[in-house]
N, C-alpha and C positions, 0 to 999 in steps of 0.2 A: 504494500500500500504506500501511495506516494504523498509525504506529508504537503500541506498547502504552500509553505515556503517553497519547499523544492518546485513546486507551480510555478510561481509566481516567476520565480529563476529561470527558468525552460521561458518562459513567456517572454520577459523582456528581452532572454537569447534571439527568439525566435522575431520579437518587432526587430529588436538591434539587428539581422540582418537587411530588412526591407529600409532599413531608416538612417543606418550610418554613413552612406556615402553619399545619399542626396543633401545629409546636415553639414557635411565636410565640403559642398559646396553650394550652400545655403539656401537650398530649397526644399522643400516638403516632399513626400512622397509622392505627391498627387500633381504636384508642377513637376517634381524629375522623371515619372509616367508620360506627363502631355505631351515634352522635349523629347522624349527617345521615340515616343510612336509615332510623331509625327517626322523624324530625321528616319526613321525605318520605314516609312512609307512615300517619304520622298525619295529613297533609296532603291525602295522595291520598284519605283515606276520608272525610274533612272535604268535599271539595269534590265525590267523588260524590253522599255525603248529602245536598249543598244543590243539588247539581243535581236528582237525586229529589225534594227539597222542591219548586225552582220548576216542576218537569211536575205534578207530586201533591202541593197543599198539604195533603192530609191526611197527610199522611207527616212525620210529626216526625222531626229530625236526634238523632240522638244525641246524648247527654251529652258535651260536647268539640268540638263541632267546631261551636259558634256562634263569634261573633267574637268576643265576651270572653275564651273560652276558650284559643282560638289566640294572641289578644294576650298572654294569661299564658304559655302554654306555649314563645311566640317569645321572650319576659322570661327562660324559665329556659333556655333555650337558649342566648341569645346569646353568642356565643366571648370580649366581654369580662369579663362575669359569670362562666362557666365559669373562666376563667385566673384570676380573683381568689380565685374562692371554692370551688375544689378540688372539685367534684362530684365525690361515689361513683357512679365507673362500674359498680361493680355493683348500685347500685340505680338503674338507670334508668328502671325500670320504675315506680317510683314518678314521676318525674318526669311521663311521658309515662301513668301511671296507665288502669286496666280502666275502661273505659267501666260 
């Protein structure tokens, strides 16, 4: 039988993994969530589009997802940048910007 302390310990273990590195760079679990799905979904249309390019080179990728682009977009992303420079999580959509 497992006394409640030992709970409790397992528990904060268990936040302390979903919770330590979004506070190490100063965001909540729920803004370091928004920032990676939406950089993993810009990514996944990124690397469709150039797979469509290399079967159909007439098929131009979209605005965003050559590698210039993605090298800026991983620049405004990075978790050191973000913790220094306070990005408006609620304009992310600027960041990550309409094709």
């Amino acid at each position: 039988m497992v006394k409640i302390n030992e709970d409790g310990k397992k528990m904060k273990w268990l936040l302390n993994l979903f919770t330590e590195h979004p506070r190490s760079i100063g965001e909540t679990y729920w803004q370091h969530f928004c920032v990676a799905s939406r950089l993993s979904a810009r990514l996944s249309i990124a690397c469709s589009s150039q797979l469509a390019h290399a079967v159909f080179p007439f098929i131009k990728p979209p605005f965003g997802s050559d590698v210039n682009s993605l090298m800026n977009l991983l620049q405004e992303v990075n978790p050191q940048k973000r913790s220094t420079n306070n990005v408006d999580y609620e304009d992310l959509d600027d960041l990550f910007g309409a094709d």
